[in-house]
Structures are given as C-alpha cells and as structure tokens.
FIDREN-662426 format. One record per atom (N, C-alpha, C): residue in one letter; x, y, z; atom name. Coordinates in steps of 0.001 Angstrom, whole numbers, plus 500000, padded with zeros to 6 digits. Each point is the difference from the previous one (the first is absolute). Example, Ala and Ser with C-alpha at 12.3 -4.5 7.8 and 13.67 -1.06 7.14 Angstrom:
r = a xx = 513190 yy = 494310 zz = 507800 a = N;
r = a xx = 499110 yy = 501190 zz = 500000 a = CA;
r = a xx = 500900 yy = 501200 zz = 500000 a = C;
r = s xx = 499650 yy = 501050 zz = 499280 a = N;
r = s xx = 500820 yy = 501190 zz = 500060 a = CA;
r = s xx = 499230 yy = 501090 zz = 500730 a = C;
This chain:
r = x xx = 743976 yy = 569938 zz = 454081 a = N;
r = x xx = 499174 yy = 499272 zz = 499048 a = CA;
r = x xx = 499735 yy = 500899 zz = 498788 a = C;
r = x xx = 500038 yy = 499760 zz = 498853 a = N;
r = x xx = 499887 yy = 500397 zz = 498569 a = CA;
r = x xx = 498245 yy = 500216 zz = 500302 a = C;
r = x xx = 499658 yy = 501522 zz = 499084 a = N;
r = x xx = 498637 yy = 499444 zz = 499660 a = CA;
r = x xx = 499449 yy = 499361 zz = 499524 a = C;
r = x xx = 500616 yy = 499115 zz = 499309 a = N;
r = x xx = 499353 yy = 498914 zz = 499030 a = CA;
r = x xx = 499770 yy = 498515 zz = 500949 a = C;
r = x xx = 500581 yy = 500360 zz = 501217 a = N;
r = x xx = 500209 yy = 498420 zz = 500636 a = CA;
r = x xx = 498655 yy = 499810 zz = 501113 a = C;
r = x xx = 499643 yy = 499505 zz = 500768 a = N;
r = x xx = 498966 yy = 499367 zz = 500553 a = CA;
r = x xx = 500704 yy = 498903 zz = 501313 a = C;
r = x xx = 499543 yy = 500148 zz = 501013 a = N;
r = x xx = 500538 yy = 499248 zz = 501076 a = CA;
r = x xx = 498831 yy = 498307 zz = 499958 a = C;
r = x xx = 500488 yy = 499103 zz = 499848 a = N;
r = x xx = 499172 yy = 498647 zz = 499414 a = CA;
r = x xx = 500179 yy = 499030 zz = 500894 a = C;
r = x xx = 499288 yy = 499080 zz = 500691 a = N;
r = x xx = 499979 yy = 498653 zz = 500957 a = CA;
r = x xx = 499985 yy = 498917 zz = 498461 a = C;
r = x xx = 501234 yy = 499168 zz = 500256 a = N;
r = x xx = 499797 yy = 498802 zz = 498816 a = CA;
r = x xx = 500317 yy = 498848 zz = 501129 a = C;
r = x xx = 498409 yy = 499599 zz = 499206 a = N;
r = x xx = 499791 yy = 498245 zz = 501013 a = CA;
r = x xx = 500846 yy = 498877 zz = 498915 a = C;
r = x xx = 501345 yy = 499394 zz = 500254 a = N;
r = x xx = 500477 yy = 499078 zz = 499108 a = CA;
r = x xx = 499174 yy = 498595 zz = 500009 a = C;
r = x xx = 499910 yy = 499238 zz = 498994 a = N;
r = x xx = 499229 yy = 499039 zz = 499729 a = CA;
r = x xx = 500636 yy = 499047 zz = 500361 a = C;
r = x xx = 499645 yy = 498638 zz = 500684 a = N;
r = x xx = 500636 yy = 499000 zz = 500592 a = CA;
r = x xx = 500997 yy = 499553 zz = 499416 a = C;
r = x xx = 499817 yy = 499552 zz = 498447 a = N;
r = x xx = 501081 yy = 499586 zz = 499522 a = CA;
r = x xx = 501378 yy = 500486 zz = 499875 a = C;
r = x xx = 499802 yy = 501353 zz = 499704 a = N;
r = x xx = 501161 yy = 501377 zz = 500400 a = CA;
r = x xx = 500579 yy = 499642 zz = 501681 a = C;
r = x xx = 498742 yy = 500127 zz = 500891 a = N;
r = x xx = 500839 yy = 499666 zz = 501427 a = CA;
r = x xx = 500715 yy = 498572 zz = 500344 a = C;
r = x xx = 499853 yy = 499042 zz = 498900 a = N;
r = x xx = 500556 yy = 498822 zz = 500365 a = CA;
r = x xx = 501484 yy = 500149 zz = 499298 a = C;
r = x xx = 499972 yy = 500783 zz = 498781 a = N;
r = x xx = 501035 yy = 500216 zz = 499229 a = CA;
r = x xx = 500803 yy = 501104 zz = 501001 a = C;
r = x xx = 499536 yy = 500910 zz = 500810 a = N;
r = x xx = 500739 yy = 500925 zz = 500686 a = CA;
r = x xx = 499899 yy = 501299 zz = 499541 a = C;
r = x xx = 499672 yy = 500947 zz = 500981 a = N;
r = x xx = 499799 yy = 501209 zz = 499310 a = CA;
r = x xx = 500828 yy = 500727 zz = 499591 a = C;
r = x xx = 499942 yy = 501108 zz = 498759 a = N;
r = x xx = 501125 yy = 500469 zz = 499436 a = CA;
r = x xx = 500873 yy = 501033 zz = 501656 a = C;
r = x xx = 501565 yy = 499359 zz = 499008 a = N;
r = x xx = 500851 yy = 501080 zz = 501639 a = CA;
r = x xx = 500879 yy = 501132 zz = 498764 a = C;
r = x xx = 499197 yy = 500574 zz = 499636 a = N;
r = x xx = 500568 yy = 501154 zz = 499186 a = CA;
r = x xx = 498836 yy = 500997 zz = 500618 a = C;
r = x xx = 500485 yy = 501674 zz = 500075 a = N;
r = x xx = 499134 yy = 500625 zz = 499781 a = CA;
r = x xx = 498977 yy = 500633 zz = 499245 a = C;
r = x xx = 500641 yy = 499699 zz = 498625 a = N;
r = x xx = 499553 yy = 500475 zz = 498620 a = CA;
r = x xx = 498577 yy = 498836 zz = 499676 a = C;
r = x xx = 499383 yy = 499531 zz = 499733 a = N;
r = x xx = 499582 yy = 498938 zz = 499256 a = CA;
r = x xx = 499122 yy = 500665 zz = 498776 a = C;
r = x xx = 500411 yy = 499997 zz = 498729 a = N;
r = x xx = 498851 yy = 500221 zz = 499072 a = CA;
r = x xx = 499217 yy = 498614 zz = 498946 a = C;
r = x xx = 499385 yy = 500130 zz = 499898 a = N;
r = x xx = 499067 yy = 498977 zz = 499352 a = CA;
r = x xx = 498452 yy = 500688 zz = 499152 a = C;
r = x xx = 499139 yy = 499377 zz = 499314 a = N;
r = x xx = 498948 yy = 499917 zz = 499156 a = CA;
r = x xx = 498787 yy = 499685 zz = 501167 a = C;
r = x xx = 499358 yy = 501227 zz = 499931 a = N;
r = x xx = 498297 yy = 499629 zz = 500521 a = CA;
r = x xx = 499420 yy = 499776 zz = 498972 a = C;
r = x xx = 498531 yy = 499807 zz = 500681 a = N;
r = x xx = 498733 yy = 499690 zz = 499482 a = CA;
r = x xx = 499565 yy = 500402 zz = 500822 a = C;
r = x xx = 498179 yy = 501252 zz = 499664 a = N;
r = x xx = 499433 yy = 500540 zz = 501147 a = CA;
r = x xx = 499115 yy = 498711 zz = 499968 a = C;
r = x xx = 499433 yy = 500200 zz = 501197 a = N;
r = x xx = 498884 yy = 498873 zz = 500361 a = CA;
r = x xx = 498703 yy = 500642 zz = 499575 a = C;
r = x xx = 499807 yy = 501072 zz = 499928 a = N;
r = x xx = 498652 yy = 500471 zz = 499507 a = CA;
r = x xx = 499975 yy = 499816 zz = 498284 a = C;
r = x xx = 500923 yy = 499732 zz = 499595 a = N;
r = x xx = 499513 yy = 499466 zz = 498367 a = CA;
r = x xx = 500176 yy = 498982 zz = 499895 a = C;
r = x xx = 498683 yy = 499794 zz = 499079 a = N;
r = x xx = 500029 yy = 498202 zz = 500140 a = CA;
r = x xx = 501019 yy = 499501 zz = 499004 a = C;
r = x xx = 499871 yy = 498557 zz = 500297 a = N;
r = x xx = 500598 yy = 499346 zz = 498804 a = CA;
r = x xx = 499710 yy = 499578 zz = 499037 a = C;
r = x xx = 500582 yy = 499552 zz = 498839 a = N;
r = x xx = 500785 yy = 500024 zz = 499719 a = CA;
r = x xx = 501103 yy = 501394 zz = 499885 a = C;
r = x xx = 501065 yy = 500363 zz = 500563 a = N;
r = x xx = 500457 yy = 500812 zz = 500292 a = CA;
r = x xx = 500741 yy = 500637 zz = 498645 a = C;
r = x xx = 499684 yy = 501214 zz = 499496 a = N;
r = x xx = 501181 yy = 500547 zz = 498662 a = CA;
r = x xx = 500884 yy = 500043 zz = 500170 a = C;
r = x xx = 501011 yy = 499639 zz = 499085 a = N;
r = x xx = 501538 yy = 499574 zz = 499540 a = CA;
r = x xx = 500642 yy = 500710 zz = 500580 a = C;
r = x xx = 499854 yy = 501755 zz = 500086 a = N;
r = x xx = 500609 yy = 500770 zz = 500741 a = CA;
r = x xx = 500015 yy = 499666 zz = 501273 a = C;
r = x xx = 500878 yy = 500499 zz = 500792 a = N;
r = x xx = 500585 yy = 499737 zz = 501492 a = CA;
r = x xx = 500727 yy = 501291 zz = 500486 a = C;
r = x xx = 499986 yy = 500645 zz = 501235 a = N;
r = x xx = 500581 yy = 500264 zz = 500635 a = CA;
r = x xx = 501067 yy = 500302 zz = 500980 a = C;
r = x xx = 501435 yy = 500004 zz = 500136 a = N;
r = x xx = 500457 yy = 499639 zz = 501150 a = CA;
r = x xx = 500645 yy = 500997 zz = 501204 a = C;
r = x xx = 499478 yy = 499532 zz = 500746 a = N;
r = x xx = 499603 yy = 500586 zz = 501261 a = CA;
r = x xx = 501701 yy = 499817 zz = 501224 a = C;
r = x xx = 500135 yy = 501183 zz = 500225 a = N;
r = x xx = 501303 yy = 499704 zz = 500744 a = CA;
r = x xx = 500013 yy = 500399 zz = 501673 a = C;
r = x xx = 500003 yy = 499351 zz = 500460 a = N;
r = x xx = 500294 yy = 499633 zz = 501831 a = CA;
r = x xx = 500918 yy = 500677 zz = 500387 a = C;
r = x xx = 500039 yy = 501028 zz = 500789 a = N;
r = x xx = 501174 yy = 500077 zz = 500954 a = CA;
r = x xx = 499550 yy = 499816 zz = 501304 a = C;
r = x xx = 500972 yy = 499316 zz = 500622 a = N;
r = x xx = 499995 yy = 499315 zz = 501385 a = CA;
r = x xx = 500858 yy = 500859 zz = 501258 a = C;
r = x xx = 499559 yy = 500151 zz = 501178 a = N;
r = x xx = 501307 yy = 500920 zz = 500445 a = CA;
r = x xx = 500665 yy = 498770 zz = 500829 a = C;
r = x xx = 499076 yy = 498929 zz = 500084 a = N;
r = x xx = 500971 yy = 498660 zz = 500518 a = CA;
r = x xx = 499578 yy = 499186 zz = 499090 a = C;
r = x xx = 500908 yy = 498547 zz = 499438 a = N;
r = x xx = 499166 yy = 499403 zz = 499110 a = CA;
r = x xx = 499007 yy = 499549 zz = 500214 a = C;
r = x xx = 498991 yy = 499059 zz = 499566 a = N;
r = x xx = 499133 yy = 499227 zz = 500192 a = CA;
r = x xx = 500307 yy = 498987 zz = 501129 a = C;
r = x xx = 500824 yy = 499312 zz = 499489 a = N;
r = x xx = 500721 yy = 498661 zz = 500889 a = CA;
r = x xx = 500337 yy = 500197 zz = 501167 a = C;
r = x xx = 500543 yy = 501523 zz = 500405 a = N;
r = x xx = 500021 yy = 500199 zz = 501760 a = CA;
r = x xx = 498408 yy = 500759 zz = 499889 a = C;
r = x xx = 499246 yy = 500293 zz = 499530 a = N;
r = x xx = 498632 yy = 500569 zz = 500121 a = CA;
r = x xx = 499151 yy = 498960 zz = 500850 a = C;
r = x xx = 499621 yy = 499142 zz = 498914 a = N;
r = x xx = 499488 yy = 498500 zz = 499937 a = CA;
r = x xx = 498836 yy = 500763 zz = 499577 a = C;
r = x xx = 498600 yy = 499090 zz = 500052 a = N;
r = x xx = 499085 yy = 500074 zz = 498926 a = CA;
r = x xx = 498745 yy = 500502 zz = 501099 a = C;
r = x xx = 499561 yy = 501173 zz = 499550 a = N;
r = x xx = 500024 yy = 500954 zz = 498666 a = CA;
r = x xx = 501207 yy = 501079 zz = 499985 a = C;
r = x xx = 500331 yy = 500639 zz = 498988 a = N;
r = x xx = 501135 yy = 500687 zz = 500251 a = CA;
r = x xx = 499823 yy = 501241 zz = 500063 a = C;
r = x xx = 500303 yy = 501392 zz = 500089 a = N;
r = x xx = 499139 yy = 501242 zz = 499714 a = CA;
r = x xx = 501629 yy = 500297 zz = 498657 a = C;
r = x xx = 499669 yy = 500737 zz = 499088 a = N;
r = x xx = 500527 yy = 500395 zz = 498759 a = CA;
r = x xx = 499689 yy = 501417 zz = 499488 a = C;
r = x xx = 501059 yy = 500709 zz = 499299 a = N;
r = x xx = 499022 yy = 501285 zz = 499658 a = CA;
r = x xx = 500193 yy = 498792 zz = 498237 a = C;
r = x xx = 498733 yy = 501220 zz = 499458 a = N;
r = x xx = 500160 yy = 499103 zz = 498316 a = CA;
r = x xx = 499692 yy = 501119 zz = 499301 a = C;
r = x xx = 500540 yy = 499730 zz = 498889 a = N;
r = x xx = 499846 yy = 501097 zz = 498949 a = CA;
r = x xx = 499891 yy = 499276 zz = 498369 a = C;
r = x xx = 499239 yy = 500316 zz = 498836 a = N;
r = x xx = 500403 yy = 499627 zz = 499086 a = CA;
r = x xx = 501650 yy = 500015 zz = 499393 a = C;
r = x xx = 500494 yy = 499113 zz = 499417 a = N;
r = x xx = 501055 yy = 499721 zz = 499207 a = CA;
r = x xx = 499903 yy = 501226 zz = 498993 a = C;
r = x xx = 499307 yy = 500353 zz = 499431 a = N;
r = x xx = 500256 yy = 500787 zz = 498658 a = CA;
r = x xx = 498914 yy = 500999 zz = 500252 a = C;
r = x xx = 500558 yy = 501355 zz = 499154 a = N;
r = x xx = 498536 yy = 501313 zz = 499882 a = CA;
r = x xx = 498721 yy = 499401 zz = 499192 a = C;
r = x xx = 500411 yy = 499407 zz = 499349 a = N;
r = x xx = 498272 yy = 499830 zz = 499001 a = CA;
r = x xx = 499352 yy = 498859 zz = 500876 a = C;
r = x xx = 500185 yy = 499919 zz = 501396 a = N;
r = x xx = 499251 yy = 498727 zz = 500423 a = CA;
r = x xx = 498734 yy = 500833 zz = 500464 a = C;
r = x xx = 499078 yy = 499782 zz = 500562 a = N;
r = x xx = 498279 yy = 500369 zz = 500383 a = CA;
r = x xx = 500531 yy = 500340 zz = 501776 a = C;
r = x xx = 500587 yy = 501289 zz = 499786 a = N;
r = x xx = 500358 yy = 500054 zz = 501327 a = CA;
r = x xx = 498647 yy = 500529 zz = 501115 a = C;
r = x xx = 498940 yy = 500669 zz = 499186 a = N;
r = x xx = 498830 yy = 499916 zz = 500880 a = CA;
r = x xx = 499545 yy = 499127 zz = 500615 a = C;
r = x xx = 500255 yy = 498700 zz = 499488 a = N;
r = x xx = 499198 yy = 498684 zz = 500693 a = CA;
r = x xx = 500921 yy = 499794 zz = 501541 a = C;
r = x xx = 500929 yy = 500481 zz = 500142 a = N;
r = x xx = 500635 yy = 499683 zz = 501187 a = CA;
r = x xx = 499530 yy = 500873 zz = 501227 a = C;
r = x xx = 498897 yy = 499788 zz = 500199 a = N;
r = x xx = 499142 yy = 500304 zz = 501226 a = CA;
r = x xx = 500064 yy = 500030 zz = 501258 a = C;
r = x xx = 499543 yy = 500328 zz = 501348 a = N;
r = x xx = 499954 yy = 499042 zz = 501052 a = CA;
r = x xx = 498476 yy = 498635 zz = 499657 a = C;
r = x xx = 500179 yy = 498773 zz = 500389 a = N;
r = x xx = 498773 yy = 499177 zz = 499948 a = CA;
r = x xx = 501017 yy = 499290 zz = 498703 a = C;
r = x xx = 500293 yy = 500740 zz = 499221 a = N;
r = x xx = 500253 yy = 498761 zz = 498822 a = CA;
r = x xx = 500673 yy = 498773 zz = 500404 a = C;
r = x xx = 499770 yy = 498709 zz = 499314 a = N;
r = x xx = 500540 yy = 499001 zz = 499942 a = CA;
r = x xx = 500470 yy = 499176 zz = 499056 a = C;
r = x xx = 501046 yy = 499545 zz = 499825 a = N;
r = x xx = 500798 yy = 499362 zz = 498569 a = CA;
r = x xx = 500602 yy = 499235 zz = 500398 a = C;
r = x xx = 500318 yy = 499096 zz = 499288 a = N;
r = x xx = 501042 yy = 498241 zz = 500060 a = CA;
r = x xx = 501263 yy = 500615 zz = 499437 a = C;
r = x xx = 500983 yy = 498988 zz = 500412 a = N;
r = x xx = 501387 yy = 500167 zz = 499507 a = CA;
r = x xx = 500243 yy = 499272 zz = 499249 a = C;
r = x xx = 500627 yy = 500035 zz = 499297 a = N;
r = x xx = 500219 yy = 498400 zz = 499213 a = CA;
r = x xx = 501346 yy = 500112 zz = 499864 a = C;
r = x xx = 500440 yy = 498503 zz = 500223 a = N;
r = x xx = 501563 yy = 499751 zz = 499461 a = CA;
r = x xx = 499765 yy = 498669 zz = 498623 a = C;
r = x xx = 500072 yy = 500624 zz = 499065 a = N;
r = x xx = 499657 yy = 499439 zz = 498864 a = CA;
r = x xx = 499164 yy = 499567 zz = 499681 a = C;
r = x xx = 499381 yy = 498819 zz = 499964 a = N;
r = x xx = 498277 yy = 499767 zz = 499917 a = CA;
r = x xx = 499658 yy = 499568 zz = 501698 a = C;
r = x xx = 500549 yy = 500578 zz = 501093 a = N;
r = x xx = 499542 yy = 499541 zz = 501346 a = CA;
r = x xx = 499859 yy = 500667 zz = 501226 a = C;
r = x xx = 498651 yy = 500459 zz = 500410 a = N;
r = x xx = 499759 yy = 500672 zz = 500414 a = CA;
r = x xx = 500853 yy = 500016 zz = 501766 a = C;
r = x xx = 500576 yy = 500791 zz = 499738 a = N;
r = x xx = 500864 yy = 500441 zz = 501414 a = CA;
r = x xx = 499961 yy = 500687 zz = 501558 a = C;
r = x xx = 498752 yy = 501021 zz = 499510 a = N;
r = x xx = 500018 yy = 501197 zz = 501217 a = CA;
r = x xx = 498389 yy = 500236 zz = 499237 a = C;
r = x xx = 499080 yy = 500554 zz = 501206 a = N;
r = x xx = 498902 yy = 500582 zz = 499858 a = CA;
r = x xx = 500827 yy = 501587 zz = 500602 a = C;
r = x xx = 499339 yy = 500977 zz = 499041 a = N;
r = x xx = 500734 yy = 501457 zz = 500608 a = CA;
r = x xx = 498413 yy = 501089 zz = 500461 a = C;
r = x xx = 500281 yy = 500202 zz = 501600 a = N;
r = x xx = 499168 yy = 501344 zz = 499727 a = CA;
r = x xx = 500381 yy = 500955 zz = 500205 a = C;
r = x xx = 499890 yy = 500844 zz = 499452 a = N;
r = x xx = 500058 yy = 501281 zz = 499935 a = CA;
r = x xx = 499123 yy = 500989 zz = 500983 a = C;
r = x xx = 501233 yy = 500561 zz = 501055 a = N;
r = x xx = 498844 yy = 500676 zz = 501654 a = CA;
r = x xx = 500166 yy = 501541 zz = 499735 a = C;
r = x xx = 501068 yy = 500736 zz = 499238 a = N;
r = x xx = 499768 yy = 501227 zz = 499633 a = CA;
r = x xx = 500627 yy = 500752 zz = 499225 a = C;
C-alpha cells in the first residue's frame, strides 16, 4: 500500500446494485465529503479504488484501498472515520469509509 492510500469499506447505493457492481479493479470517480454541507463547490475530487477482487465477486460492501487521483487533492482529510459519496456523474453511487 502507497502512503497516500487508506484501506476503505464502500457501501454501494441500491441503484448501483441493481445496475451491478463495477467488475474492474480500478474504479475512479468524484466525491463529495458528507461533512460539508451543501450546496457543494464546483471543485471535486476524484478518488481512486483499488480492489484486490472486484466489487461484483465482493458484493456489497466492498473493502478498497483509496487514494486521491492527483497531489493537490486535501490528502489530510483521508482519515480513519471519514465518510464521502461517490458519484458517477450527478448520481450518487457508493457511500465510502475510510477504516485506516
């Protein structure tokens, strides 16, 4: 594991489990923390999953390590306790926590 990465439980959101969970190991996508409210600033995040099985043989919740996408992201906020949404375009996908 990179130091930058974090071992994470992501609970997928029903609509995601009816659609099927991703069967890649990679998945990156755009959070939103849940501790700031909304209306949420323009800026975004994206947050990248590695899986050591995918999701889809996981099933729900999945365990993931995660790491920011890019250096200038707020890599302090990636805590144990934290919690953030996934989004796949405007729709919220995965609740993520973050255990260490």
């Amino acid at each position: 594991m990179q130091p930058s990465e974090h071992r994470a439980r992501i609970r997928w959101s029903a609509p995601r489990v009816q659609r099927g969970l991703p069967d890649a190991l990679r998945y990156v996508h755009a959070i939103r923390f849940t501790e700031d409210p909304p209306p949420w600033p323009d800026e975004s995040w994206s947050l990248v999953c590695t899986f050591d099985a995918p999701p889809s043989e996981q099933g729900n919740p999945s365990l993931a390590r995660v790491r920011f996408l890019v250096d200038a992201a707020p890599h302090d906020r990636l805590k144990p306790g934290l919690k953030c949404w996934l989004f796949e375009g405007p729709t919220q996908a995965a609740t993520v926590e973050v255990l260490d």
